[in-house]
C-alpha positions in Angstrom: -3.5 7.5 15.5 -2.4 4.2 13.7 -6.0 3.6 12.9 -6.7 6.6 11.8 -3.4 6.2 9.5 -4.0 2.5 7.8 -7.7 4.2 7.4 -6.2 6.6 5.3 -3.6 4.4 3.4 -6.4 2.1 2.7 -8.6 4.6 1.3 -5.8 6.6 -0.7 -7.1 7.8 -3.6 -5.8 10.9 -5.7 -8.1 13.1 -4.1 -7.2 12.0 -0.8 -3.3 12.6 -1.5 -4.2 15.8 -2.2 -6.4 16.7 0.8 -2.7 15.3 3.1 -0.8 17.6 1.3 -3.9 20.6 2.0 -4.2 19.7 5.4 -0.1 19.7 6.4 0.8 22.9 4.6 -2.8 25.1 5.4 -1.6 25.8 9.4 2.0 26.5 8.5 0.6 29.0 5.7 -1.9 30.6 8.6 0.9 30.5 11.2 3.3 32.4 8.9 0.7 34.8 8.1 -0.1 35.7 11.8 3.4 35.9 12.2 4.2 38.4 9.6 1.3 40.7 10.8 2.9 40.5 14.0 6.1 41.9 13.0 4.7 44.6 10.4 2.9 45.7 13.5 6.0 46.1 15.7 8.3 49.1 15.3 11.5 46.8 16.6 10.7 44.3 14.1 9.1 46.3 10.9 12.4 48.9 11.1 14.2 45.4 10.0 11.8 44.3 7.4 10.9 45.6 4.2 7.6 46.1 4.2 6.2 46.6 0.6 8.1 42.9 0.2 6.4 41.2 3.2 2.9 43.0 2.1 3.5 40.9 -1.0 4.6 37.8 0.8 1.5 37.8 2.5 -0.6 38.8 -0.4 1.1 35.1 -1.5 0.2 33.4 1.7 -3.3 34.7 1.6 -3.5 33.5 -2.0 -2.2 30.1 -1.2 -4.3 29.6 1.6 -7.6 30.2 -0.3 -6.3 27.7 -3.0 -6.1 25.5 -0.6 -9.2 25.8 1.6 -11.4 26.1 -2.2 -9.9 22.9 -3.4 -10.3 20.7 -0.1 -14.0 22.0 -0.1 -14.2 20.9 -4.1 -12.3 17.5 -3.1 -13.9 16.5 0.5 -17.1 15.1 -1.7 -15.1 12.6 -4.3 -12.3 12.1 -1.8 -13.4 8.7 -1.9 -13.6 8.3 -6.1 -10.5 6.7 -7.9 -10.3 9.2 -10.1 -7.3 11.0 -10.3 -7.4 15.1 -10.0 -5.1 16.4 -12.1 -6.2 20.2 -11.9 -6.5 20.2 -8.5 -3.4 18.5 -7.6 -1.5 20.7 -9.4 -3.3 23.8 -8.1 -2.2 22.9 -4.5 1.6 21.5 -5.4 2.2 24.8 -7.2 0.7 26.7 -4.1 2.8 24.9 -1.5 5.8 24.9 -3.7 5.7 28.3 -4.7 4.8 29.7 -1.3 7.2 27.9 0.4 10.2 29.2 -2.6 9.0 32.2 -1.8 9.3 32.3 2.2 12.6 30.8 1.4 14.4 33.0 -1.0 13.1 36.3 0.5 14.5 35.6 3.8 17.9 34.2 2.3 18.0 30.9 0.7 21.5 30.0 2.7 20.5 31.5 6.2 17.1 30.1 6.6 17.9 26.6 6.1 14.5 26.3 4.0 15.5 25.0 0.7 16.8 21.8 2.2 13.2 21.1 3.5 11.7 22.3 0.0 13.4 20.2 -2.1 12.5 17.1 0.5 9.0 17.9 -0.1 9.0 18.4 -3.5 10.9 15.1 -4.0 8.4 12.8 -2.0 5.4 15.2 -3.7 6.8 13.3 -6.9 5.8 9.7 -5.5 2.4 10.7 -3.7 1.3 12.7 -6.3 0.8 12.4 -10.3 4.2 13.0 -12.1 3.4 15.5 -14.5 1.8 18.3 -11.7 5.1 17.8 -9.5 7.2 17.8 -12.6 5.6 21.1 -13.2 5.9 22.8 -9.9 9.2 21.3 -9.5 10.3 23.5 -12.2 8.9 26.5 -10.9 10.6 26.2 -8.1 13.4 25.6 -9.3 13.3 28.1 -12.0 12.1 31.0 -9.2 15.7 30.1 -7.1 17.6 30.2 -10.2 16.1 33.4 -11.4 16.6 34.7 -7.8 20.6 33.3 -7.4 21.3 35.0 -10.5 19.5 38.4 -9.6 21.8 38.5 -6.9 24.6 38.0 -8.5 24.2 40.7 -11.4 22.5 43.2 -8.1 19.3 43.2 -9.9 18.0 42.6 -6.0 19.6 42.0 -2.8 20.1 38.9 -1.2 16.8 38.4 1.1 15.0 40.9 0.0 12.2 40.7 3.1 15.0 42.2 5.3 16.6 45.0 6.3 20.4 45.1 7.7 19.1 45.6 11.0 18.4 42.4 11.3 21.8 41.7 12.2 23.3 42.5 15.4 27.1 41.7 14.4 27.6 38.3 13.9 24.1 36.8 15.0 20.4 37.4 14.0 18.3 40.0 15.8 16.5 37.1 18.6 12.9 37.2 17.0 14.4 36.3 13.1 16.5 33.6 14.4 13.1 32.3 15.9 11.3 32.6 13.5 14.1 30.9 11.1 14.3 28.1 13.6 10.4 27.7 13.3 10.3 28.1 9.3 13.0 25.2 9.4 11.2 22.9 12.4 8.0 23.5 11.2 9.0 22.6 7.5 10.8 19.7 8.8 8.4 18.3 10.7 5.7 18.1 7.8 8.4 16.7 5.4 9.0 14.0 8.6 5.1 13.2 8.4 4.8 12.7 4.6 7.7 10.8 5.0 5.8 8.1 8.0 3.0 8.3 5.7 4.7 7.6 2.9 6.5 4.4 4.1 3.6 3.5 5.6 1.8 3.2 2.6 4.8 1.6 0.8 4.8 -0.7 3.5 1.2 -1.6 3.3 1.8 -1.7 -0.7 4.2 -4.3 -0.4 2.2 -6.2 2.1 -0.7 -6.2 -0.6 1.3 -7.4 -3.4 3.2 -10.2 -1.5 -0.5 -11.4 -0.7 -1.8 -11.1 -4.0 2.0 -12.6 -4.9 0.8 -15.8 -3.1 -3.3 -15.9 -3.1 -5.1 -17.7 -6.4 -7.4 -14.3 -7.3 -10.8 -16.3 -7.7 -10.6 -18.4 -4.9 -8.9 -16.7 -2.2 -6.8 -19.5 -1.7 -3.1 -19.9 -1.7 -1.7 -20.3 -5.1 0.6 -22.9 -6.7 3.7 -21.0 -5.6 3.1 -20.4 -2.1 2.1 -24.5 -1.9 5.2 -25.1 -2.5 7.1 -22.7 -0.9 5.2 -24.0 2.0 5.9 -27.9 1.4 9.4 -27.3 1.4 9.1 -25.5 4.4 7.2 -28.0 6.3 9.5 -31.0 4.7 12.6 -29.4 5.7 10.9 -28.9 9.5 9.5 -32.8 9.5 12.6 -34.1 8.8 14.3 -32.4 11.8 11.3 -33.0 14.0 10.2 -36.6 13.1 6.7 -35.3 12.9 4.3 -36.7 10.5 3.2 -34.3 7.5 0.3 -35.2 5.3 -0.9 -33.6 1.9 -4.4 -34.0 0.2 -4.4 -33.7 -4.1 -7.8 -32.8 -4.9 -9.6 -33.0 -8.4 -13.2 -31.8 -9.4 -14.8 -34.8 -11.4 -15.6 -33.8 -14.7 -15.2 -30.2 -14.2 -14.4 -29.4 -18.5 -18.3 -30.6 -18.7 -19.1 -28.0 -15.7 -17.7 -25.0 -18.0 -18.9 -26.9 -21.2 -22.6 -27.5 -20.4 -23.0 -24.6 -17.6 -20.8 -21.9 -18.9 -17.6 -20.5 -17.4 -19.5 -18.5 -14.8 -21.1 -21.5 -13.5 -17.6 -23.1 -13.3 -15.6 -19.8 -11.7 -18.8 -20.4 -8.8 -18.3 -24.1 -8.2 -14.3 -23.5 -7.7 -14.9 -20.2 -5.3 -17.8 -22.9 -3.4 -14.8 -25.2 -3.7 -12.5 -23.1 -2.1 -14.4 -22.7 0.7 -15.3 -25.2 2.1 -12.3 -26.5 2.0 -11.0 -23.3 4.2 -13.6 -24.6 6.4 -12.2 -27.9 7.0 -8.9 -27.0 7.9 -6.9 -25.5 11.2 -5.6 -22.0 10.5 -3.0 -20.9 10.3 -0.9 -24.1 10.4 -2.6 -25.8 7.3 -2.7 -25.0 3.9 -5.8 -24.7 1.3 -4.5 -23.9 -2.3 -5.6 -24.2 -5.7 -2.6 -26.1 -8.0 -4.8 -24.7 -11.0 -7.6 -25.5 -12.9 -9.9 -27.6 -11.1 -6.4 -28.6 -9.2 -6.6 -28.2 -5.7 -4.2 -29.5 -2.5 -4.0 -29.8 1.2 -1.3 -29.5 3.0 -1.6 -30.9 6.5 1.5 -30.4 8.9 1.4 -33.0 12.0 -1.7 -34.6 10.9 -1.9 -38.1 10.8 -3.9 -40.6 8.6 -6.6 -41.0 10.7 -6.8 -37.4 10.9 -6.6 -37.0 7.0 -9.3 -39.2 6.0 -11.6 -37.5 8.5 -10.7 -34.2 7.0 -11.2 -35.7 3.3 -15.3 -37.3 4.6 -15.7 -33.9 6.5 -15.6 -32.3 3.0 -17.5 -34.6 0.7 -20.3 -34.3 2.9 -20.2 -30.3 2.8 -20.2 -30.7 -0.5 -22.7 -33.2 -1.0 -25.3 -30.9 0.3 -24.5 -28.2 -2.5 -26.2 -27.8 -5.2 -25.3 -25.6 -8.3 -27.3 -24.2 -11.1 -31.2 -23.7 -10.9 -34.3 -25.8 -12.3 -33.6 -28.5 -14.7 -30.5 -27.6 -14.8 -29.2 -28.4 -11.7 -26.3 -30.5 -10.5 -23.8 -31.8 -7.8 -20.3 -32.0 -8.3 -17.4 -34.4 -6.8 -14.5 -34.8 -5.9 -11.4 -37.6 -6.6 -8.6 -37.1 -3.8 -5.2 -38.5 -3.3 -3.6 -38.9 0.2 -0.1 -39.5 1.4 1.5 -39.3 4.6 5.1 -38.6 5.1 7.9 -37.8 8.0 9.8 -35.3 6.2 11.0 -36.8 3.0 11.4 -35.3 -0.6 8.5 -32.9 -1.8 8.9 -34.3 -5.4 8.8 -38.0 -4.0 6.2 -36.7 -1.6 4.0 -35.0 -4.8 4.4 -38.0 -6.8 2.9 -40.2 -3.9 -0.4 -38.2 -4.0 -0.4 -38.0 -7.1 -0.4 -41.9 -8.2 -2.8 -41.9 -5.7 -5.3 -39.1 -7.5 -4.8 -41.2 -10.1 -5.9 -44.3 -8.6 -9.5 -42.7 -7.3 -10.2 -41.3 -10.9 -9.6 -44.2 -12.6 -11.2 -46.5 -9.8 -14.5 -44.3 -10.4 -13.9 -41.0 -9.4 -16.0 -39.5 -6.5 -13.9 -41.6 -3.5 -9.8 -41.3 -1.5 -7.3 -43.3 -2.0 -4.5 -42.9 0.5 -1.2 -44.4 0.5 1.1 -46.0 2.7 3.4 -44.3 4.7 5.5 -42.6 2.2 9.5 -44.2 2.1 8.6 -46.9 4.6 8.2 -44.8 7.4 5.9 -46.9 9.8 
């Protein structure tokens, strides 16, 4: 069932909203219509009915139904599209939202319990749906139960107008219109209790997506200059209580701005997503870190990973990237990289950065193309 549920979140498209809301309201519209014949066909329970009003109740039901079976055949094609569905969306929201007004102000807006559950649905229809189609049913619902509350206050009509004073037996409801309140109510409840899952599931999911995207560079796929250091100080903070080593890697492309200036900007967007890559490849998930700083910028960040460790790392990478290749023809070419290395036990990022970075430094200006590592940051033997 989960499956079946992030499938759905994950492919939750306008259409696809709509089709949810078709396939929880389609049984309880079926169910209410068997239910009615029933009663019309029993003397015990039409002599407490009006009939000529539940004739036209299910007249609605019918109509609603069809509404909704026409437009999940018209959706079930594009359910997969992005584009939104304006017409339909608002064919079904006034069908449920009407039909369900309906049910609920001829059986007695105040006994059945129902316009609690409407006003749910029509709320969380505003954030599944398109504003302007719940906007709109939203006020024909709530026009229809004003227009209804003050009927029954001038004695236009009486108050539920489906039913007959015979429903009553004293105090209580006749036994079959208390059941079938108590279903109208559960039933109603119980599809406002699964848009509701669904909904926070999605928001859920939602949130997920944007913390990742919150925290992942967009052309690389790496992590981005924030989460680096959200992580360093998290690892710098847990280094200095441990005693553990922590290592980070600065990395700059040699001569990128000729990359983009001789090859184009495509050229360069390929060599930083070829980049990023291999330098996934040379790390241990999930405890390190790949990230791109920006630019051409990129870093490692190496929790309990010594020197020795590092520099393997550091060769393990220049030789992947020795063997590729970029552009075609003539125009081929190879690209390198200058990296600096420092090794710590928990002391400040900043100091810790500015280590790494003197030593970045050091390999571009020594030649470029080679690793320069440092001591052991503050001493620390």
């Amino acid at each position: 069932m989960r499956e079946l549920l992030e499938r759905f979140i994950i492919s939750s498209t306008p259409a696809w909203r709509v089709l949810l809301a078709v396939f929880a309201s389609t049984p309880f519209f079926l169910i209410e219509l068997a239910a009615h014949g029933v009663a019309l066909g029993s003397p015990e329970m039409r002599s407490a009915l009006n009939p000529d009003v539940m004739w036209l109740l299910q007249g609605e039901l019918v109509l609603a139904s069809g509404i909704n079976v026409l437009v999940a055949l018209w959706l079930w094609p594009r359910r997969h599209l992005p584009d939104p569905a304006p017409r339909a969306t608002l064919l079904v929201c006034l069908a449920i939202g009407g039909t369900y007004t309906s049910v609920t102000i001829l059986a007695g807006m105040f006994t059945a319990g129902t316009n609690l559950v409407l006003l749910g649905v029509l709320a969380i229809g505003l954030l599944l749906f398109e504003r302007q189609p719940m906007l709109i049913c939203y006020a024909v619902s709530v026009f229809m139960m004003s227009a209804y509350d003050v009927g029954v206050m001038l004695g236009v009509w009486p108050y539920a107008p489906a039913l007959t004073s015979q429903v009553m037996q004293g105090r209580d409801p006749v036994w079959w219109f208390g059941f079938w309140r108590q279903f109208v109510l559960i039933a109603g409840s119980i599809v406002l209790l699964g848009l509701l899952l669904i909904l926070f599931e999605r928001l859920d999911q939602l949130h997920a997506k944007l913390r990742r995207l919150s925290y992942t560079d967009g052309l690389t796929g790496l992590a981005n200059r924030r989460r680096a250091m959200e992580v360093l100080h998290t690892e710098a903070a847990r280094q200095a209580r441990t005693g553990q080593v922590m290592s980070v890697v600065l990395i700059d492309a040699d001569h990128f701005k000729q990359v983009n200036d001789q090859h184009g900007h495509d050229m360069g967007d390929k060599v930083l997503r070829t980049l990023g890559r291999l330098l996934m490849s040379c790390v241990r998930s999930p405890t390190d870190v790949a990230c791109r700083l920006g630019g051409e910028e990129f870093a490692l960040i190496l929790p309990d990973t010594r020197r020795e460790q590092v520099e393997a790392i550091c060769a393990r990478l220049r030789e992947q990237l020795a063997r590729q290749t970029f552009g075609e023809g003539e125009a081929t070419f190879k690209v390198t990289l200058s990296m600096g290395v420092v090794q710590s036990s928990g002391q400040d990022v900043e100091q810790l950065l500015k280590l790494a970075d003197d030593q970045l430094y050091l390999a571009k200006s020594s030649g470029r193309d080679r690793v320069c590592v440092a001591k052991l940051a503050m001493g620390v033997s």
